[in-house]
C-alpha positions as CSV (number, residue, x, y, z in Angstrom):
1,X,223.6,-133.1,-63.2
2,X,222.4,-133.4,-66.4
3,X,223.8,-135.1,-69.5
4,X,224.1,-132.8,-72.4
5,X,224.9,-135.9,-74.8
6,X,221.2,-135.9,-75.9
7,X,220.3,-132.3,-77.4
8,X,218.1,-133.3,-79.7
9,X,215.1,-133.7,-76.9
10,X,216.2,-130.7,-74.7
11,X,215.7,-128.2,-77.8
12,X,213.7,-125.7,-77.6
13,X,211.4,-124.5,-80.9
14,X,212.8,-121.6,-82.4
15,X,210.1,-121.2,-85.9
16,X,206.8,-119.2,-84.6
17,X,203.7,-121.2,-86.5
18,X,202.1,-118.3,-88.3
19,X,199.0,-120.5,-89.7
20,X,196.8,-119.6,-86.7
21,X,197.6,-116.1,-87.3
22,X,197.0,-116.0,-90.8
23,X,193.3,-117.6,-90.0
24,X,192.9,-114.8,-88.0
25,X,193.6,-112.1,-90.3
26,X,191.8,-113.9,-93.1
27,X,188.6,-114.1,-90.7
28,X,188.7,-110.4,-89.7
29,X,189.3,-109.7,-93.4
30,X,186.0,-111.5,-94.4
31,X,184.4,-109.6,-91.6
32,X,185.0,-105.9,-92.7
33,X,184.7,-107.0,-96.2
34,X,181.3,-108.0,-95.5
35,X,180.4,-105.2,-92.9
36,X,182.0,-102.2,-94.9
37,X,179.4,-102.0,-97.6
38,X,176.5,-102.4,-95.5
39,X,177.5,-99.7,-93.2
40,X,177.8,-97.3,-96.6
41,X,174.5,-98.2,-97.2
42,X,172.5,-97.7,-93.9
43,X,172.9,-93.7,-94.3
44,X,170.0,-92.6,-94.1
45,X,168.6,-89.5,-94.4
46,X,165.8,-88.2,-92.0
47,X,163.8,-84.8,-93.8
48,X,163.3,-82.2,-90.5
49,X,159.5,-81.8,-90.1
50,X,158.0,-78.7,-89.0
51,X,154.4,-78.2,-86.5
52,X,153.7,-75.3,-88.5
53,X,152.7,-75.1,-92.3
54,X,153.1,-72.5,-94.7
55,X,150.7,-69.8,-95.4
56,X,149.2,-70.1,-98.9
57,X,150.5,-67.8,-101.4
58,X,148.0,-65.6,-102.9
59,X,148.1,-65.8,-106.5
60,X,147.5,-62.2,-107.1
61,X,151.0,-61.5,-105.0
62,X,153.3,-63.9,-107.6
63,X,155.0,-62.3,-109.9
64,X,156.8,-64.0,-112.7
65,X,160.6,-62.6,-113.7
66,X,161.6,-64.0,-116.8
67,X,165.3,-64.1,-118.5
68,X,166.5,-65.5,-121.7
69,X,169.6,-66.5,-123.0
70,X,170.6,-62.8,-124.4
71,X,169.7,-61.6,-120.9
72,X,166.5,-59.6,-121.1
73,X,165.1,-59.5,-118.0
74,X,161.0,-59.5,-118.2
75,X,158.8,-58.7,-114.6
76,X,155.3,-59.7,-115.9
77,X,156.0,-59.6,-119.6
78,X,157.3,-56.3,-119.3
79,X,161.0,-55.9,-120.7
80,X,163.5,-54.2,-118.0
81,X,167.2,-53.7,-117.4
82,X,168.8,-54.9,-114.1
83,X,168.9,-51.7,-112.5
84,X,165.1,-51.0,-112.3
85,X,164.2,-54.4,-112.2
86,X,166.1,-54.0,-108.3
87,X,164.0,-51.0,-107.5
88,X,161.0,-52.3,-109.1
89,X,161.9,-55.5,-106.7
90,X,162.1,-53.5,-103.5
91,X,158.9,-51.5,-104.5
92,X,156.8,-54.9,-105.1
93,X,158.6,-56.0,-101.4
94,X,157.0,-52.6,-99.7
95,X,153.7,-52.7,-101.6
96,X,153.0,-56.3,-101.1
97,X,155.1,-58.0,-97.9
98,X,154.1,-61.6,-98.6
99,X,154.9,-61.1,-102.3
100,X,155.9,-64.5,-104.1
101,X,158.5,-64.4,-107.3
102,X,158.6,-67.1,-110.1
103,X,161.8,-67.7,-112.2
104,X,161.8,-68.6,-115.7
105,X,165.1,-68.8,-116.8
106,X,166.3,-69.8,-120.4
107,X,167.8,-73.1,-120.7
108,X,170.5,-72.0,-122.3
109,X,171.4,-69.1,-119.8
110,X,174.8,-69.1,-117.6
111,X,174.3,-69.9,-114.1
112,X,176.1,-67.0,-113.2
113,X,173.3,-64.7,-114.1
114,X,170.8,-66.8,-112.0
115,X,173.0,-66.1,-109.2
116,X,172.5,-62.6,-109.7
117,X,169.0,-62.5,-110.3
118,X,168.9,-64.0,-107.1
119,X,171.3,-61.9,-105.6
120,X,168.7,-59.1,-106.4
121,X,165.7,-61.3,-104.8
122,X,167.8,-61.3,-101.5
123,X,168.8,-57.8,-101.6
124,X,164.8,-56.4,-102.2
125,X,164.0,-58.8,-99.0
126,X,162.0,-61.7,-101.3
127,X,162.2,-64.3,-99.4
128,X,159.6,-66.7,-101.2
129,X,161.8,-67.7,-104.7
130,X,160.9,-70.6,-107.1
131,X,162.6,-71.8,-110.5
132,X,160.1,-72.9,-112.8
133,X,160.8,-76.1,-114.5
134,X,159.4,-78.3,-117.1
135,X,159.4,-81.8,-116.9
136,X,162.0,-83.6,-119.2
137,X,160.5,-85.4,-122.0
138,X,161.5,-89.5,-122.4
């Protein structure tokens, strides 16, 4: 039998140490704070490549569609509302397949009306669309 006169050695500990747990949650933190921002920054972003290249445009088949900011539309300097400048679209499309179309929109003008303009590209069939831009001055 055993003598229960001496507790004090037969006690058992009853507090959990938690400084080996806290250097473990302080290491991991260290880890992903050092890991996070690196993985952010190793996007990358791959451009697709194609075999085949695009046919040169011929210069006789761009046409140049200008807009301001009160809305006149111009096709080759020539001043047009939006209803013939469609048809005049779809006529260009059928007399010239390959044709080519340059925007030069106003600075000033609401993107909305872009998006129309464009809206009449698509619906003609004109598939080859640029915007012309100037190069911002310093």
């Amino acid at each position: 039998m055993r003598r229960y006169s001496n507790r004090t050695s037969l006690t058992t500990l009853s507090e959990i140490n938690i400084t080996p747990l806290l250097d473990l949650a302080f290491v991991l933190l260290i880890i992903f704070m050092i890991t996070t921002p690196l993985l952010e920054n190793s996007k990358s972003l791959i451009i697709p490549s194609s075999a085949t290249t695009n046919a040169p445009i011929n210069p006789a088949a761009v046409q140049t569609i200008s807009i301001d900011r009160d809305s006149i539309i111009r096709l080759n300097e020539e001043q047009m509302d939006a209803a013939t400048l469609e048809s005049r679209l779809v006529e260009l499309k059928r007399a010239t397949p390959d044709v080519a179309v340059i925007i030069r929109p106003d600075r000033e003008l609401p993107v909305q009306k872009l998006v129309s303009l464009m809206d009449a590209l698509q619906q003609a069939g004109i598939t080859k669309v640029g915007i012309a831009t100037q190069e911002e001055q310093k």
